[in-house]
C-alpha positions in Angstrom: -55.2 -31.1 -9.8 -54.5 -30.9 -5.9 -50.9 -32.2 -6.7 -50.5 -29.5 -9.5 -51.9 -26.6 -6.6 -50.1 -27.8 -4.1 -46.6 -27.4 -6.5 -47.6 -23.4 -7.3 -48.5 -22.2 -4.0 -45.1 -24.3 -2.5 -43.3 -22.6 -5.3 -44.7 -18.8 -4.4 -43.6 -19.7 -1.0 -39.7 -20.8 -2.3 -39.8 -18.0 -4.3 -41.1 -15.2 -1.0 -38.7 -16.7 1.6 -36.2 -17.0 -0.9 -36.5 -12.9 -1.8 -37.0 -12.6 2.2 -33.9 -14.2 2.9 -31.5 -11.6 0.6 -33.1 -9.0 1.8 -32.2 -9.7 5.4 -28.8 -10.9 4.6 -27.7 -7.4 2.8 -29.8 -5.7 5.7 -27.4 -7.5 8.4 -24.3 -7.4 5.9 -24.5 -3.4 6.8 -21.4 -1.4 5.7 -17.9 -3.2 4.5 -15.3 -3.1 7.3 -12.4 -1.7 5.5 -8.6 -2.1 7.8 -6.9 0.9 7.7 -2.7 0.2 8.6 -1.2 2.7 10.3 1.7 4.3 12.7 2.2 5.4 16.3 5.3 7.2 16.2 5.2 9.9 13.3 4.4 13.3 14.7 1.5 15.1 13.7 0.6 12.9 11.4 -0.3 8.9 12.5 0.9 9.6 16.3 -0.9 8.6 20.4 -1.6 11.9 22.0 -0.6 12.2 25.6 -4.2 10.2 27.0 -3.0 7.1 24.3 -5.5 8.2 21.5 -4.8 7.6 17.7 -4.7 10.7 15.5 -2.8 13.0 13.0 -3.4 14.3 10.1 -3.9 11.2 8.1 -5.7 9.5 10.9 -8.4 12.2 10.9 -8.6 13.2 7.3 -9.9 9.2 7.5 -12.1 9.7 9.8 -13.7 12.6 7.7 -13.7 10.5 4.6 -15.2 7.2 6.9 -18.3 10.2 7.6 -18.4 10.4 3.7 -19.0 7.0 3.1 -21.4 5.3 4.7 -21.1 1.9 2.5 -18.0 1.5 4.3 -16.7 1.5 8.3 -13.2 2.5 8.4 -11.2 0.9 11.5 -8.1 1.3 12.2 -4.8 -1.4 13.1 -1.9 0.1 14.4 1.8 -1.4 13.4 5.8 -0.7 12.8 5.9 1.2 9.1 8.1 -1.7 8.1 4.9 -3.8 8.2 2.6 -2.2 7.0 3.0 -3.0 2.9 4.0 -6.3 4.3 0.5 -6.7 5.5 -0.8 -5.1 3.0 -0.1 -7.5 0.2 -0.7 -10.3 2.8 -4.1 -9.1 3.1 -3.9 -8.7 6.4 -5.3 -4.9 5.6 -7.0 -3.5 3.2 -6.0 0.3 2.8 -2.6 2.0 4.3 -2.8 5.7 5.8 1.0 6.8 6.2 1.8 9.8 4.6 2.9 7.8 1.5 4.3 8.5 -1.6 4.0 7.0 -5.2 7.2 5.5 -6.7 7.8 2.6 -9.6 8.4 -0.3 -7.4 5.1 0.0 -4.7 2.8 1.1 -7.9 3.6 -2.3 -9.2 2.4 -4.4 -6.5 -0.2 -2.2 -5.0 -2.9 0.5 -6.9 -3.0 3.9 -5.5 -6.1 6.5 -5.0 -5.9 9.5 -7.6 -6.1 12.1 -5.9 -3.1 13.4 -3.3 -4.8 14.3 -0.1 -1.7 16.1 1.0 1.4 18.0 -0.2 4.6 17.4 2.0 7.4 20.0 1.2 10.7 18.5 1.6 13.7 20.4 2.9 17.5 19.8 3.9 17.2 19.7 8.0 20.0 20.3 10.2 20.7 21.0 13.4 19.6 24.8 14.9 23.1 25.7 15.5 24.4 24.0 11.8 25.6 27.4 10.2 27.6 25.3 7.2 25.0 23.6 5.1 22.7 25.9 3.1 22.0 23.7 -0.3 22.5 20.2 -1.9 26.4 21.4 -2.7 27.1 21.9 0.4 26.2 18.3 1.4 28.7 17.0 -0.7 30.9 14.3 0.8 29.2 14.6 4.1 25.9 12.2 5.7 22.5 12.6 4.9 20.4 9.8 7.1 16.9 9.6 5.5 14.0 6.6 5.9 15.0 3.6 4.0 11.8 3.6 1.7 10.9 7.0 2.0 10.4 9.8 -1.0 13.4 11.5 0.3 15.6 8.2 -0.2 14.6 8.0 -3.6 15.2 11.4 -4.3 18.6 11.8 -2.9 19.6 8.5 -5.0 18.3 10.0 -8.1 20.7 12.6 -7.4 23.7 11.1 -6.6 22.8 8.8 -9.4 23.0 12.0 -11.8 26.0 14.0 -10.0 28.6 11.4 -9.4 27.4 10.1 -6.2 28.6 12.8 -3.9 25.8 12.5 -0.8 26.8 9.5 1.3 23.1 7.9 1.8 23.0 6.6 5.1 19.6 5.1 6.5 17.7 5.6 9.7 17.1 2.6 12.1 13.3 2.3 14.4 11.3 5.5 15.6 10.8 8.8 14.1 13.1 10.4 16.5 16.5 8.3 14.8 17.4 10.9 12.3 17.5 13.7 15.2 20.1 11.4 17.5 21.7 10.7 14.5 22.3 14.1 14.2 22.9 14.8 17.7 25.7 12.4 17.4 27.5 13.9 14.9 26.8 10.1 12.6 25.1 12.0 9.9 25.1 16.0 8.8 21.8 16.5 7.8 18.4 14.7 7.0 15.1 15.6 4.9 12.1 16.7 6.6 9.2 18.7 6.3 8.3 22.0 8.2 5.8 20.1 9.9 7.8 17.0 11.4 10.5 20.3 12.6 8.3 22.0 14.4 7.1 19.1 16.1 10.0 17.7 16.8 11.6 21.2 18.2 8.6 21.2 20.6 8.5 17.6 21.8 12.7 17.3 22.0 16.1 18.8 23.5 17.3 18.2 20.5 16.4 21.3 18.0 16.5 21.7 14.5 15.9 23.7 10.7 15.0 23.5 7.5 17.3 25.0 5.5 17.5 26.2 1.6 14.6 25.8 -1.0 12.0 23.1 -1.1 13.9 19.9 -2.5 10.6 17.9 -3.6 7.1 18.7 -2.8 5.7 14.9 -2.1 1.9 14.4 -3.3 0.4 12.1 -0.5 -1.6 9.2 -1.7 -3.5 5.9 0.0 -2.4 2.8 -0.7 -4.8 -0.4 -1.3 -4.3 -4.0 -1.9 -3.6 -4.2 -6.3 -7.1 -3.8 -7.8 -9.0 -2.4 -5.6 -10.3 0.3 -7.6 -13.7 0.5 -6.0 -12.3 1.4 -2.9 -10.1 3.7 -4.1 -12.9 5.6 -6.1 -15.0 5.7 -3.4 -12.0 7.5 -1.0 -11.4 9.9 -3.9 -14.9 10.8 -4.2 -14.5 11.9 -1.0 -11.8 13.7 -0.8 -12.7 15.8 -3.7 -15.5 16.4 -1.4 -13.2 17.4 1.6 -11.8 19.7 -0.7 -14.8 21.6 -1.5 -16.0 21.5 2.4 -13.1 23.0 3.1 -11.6 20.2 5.8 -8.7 19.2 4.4 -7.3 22.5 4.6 -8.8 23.0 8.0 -6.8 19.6 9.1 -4.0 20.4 7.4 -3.9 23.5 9.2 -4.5 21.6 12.6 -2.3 19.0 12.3 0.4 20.4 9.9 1.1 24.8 10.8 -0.2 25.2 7.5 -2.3 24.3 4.9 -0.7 21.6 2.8 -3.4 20.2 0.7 -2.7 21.8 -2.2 0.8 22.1 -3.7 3.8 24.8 -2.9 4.9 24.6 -6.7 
């Protein structure tokens, strides 16, 4: 009978320290860390401000959505942009924050959020004193340097591809600031910027340029997170369908951007 006692009470006890023990371990387990890749070098948006701080546009519009979700802690890693979807599918982050764009051959090795958190309007960019290149026509034969992996690349190709190749597609090496040089130089005619990255760069540089013609694309803006992740990416489109109605998207966008770019100019 004492045996049989002695087995229910030592059970009850398992049982309690065993329930005592989750408890504690989700109490200490706190919020996920989620890795957020990101830039230095592109103005206004992933950029170090003259005391060494990381901000931007996308940099703070994760900040407010970090504020949003408290199940997660949103920290950031800074790298090259050539590393980042490197790292990405390595695992080495979880979530990229670049001012990114969808296209076929990123959607098949990584799932994007749903909902754009910025529209970037894309024009032709040429030099201030350029008085010679007004429209797509009028960059036929002659250099347009864009990034390698950008929206704009893919949009010139698709062009080209369609019009008998007539843009020679040149591509820009390190730092944001290569396309301007490039221009400088005389090595390519034009590039493909938005408003926002002009402005900047006429204020930060000797170098000065303009957009020129109509819009050419208007780029929705997504996150990128390792393939899967869905529950991460709900989350971050929870909130910012939140930062929509709040109204601080458009107040960032504003900030960081001369205008308000989170909804589209279509």
């Amino acid at each position: 009978m004492r045996k049989r006692w002695f087995f229910v009470i030592f059970s009850v006890l398992l049982i309690a320290a065993s329930g005592c023990s989750a408890t504690s371990g989700t109490a200490k387990s706190g919020p996920k860390t989620v890795i957020v890749g990101t830039g230095t070098q592109f103005p206004n948006i992933c950029f170090l401000d003259q005391k060494g701080h990381l901000t931007g546009y996308d940099v703070e519009v994760v900040r407010a959505i970090d504020k949003k979700l408290p199940q997660y802690n949103f920290k950031f890693k800074t790298m090259e942009f050539s590393n980042l979807l490197t790292s990405l599918a390595a695992k080495k982050i979880d979530m990229v924050a670049h001012n990114m764009a969808k296209n076929a051959e990123r959607e098949k090795q990584f799932t994007f959020n749903k909902i754009p958190y910025n529209y970037s309007p894309m024009y032709i960019t040429v030099l201030k004193n350029n008085q010679s290149i007004h429209s797509l026509k009028d960059l036929y034969g002659k250099k347009v340097i864009v990034g390698a992996t950008s929206n704009a690349a893919d949009y010139i190709t698709q062009y080209n591809k369609e019009h008998g190749n007539p843009i020679k597609l040149v591509y820009a090496g390190q730092g944001s600031n290569d396309p301007a040089h490039q221009l400088s130089t005389g090595r390519a005619d034009a590039t493909v910027a938005a408003p926002f990255a002009v402005k900047f760069q006429n204020e930060t540089s000797s170098i000065k340029e303009k957009t020129v013609g109509n819009v050419l694309l208007d780029t929705k803006v997504y996150f990128i997170f390792g393939k899967g992740n869905t529950e991460l990416s709900r989350a971050v489109d929870k909130a910012i369908k939140e930062l929509e109605k709040d109204g601080t998207l458009k107040k960032l966008s504003k900030k960081w951007l001369g205008g308000d770019y989170s909804k589209s100019s279509f």
